[in-house]
Backbone bond lengths (Angstrom), bond angles and torsions (degrees), N, CA, C in turn:
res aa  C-N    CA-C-N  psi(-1)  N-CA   C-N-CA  omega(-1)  CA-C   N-CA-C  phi
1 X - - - 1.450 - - 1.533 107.83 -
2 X 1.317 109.78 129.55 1.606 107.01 -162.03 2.142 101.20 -89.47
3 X 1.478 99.80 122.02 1.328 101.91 -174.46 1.933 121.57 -77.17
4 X 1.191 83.33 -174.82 2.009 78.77 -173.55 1.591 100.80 -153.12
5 X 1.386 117.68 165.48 1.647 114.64 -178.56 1.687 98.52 -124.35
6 X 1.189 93.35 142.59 1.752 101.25 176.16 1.574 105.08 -70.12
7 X 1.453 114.83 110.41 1.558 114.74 163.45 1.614 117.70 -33.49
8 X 1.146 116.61 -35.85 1.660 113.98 -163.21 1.325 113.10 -112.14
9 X 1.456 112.53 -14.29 1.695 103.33 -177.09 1.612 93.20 -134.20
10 X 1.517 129.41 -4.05 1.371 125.78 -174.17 1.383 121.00 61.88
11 X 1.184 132.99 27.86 1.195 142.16 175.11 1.665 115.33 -76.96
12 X 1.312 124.17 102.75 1.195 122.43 171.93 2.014 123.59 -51.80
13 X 0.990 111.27 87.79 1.445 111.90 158.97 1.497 138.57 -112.96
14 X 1.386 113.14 169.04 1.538 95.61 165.77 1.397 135.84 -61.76
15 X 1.097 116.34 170.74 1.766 103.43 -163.68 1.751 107.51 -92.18
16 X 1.426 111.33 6.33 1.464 116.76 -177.01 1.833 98.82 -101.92
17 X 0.987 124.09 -5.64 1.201 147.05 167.72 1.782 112.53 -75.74
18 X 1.340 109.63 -51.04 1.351 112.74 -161.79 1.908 109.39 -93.13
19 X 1.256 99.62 161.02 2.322 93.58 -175.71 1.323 82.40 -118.40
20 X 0.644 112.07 151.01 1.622 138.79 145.11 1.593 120.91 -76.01
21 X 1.355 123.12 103.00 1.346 130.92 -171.71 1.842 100.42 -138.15
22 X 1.543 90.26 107.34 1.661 101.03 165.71 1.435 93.98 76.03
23 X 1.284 145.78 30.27 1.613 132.97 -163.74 1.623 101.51 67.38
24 X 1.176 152.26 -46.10 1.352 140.31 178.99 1.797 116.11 -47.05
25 X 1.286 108.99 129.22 1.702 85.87 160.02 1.530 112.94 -123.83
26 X 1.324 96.29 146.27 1.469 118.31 -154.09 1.228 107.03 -109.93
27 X 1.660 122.95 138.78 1.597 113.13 179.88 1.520 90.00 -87.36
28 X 1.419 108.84 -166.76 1.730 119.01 -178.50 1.702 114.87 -65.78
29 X 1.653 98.69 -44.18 1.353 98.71 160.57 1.635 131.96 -45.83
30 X 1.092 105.25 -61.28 1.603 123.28 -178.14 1.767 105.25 -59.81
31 X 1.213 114.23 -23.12 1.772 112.01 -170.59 1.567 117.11 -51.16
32 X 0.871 135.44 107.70 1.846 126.47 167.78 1.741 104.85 -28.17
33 X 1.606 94.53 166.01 1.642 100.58 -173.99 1.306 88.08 -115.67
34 X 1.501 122.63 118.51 1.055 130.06 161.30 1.632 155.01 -89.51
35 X 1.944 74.84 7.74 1.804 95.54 -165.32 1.631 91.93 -73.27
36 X 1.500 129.63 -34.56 1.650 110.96 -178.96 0.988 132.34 -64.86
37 X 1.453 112.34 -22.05 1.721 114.03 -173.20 1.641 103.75 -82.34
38 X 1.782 108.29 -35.44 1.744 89.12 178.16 1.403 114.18 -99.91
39 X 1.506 124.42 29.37 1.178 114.61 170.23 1.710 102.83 -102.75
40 X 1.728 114.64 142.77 1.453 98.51 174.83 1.975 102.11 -71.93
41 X 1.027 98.49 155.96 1.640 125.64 170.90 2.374 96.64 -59.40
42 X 1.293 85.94 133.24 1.102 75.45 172.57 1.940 117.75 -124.06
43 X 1.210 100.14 152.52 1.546 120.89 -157.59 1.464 105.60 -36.94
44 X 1.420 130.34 113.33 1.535 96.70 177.32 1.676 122.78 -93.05
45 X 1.774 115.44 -15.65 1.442 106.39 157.16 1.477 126.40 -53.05
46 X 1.664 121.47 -25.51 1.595 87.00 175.47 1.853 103.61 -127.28
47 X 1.641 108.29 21.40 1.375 138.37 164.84 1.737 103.46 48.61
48 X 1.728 96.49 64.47 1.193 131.65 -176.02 1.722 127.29 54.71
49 X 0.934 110.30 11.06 1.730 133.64 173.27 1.451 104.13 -40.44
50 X 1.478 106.88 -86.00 1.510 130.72 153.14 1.949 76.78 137.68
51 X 1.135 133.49 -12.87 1.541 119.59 -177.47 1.285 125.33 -66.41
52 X 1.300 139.88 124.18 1.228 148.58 155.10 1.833 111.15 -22.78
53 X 1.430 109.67 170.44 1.441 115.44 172.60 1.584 98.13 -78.34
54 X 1.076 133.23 -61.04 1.680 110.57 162.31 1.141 140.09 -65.55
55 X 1.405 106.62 174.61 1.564 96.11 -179.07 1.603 107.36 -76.24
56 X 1.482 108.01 169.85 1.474 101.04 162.49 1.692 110.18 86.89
57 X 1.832 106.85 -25.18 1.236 98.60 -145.43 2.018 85.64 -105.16
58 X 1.079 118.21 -178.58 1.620 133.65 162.44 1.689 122.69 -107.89
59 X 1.589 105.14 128.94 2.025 102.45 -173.32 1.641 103.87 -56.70
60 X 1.370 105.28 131.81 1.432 112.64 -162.25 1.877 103.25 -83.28
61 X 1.633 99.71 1.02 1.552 90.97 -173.14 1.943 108.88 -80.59
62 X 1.932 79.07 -49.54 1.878 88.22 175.28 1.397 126.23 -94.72
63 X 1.101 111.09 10.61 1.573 116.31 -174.70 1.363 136.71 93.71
64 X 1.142 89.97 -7.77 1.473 116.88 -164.41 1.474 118.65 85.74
65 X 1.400 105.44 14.36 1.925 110.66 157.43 1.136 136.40 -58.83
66 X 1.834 115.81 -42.67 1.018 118.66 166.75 1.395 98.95 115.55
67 X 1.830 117.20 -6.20 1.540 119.66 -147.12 1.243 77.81 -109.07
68 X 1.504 118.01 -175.96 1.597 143.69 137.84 1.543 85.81 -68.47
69 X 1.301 116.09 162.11 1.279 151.41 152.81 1.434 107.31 -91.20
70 X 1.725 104.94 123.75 1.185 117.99 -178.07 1.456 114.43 -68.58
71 X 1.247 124.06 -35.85 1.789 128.91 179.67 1.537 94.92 -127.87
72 X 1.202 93.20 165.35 1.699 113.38 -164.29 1.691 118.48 -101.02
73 X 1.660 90.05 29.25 1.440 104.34 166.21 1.851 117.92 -79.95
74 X 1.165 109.85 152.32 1.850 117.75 -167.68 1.867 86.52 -83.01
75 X 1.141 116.22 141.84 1.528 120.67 -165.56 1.777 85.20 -101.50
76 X 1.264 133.39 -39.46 1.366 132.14 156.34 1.664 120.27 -51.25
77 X 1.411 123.97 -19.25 1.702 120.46 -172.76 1.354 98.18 -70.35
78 X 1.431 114.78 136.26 1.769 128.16 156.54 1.212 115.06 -50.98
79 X 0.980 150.46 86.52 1.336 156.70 153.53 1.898 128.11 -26.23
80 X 1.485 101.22 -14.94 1.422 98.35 -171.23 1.264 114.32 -81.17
């Protein structure tokens, strides 16, 4: 079984063992965590609900998405 070395920690393994990330190969240890970058961020005024302090109403930070807002535009501003 043809072996391989972990770019980042040098660990000799097999090469069915190791990923390939960016040209680096990485054992399981060494891998980046990727669940944060594709999860959206979630709202922390209404701690992803998307509901307003009343009923009826929508959290005025995220829109009532439930998300962070990616840019720091007012999802209520008139735009024209």
């Amino acid at each position: 079984m043809k072996q391989g070395t972990c770019d980042f920690c040098g660990e000799e393994l097999p090469m069915t063992e190791l990923t390939e990330i960016k040209g680096d190969h990485r054992c399981v240890d060494c891998r980046p965590d990727d669940t944060d970058e594709d999860e959206d961020s979630i709202c922390s005024s209404c701690n992803g609900s998307g509901e307003g302090m009343h009923d009826g109403t929508r959290c005025l930070s995220c829109g009532g998405t439930g998300n962070d807002l990616k840019d720091d535009s007012d999802p209520f501003e008139d735009d024209r």
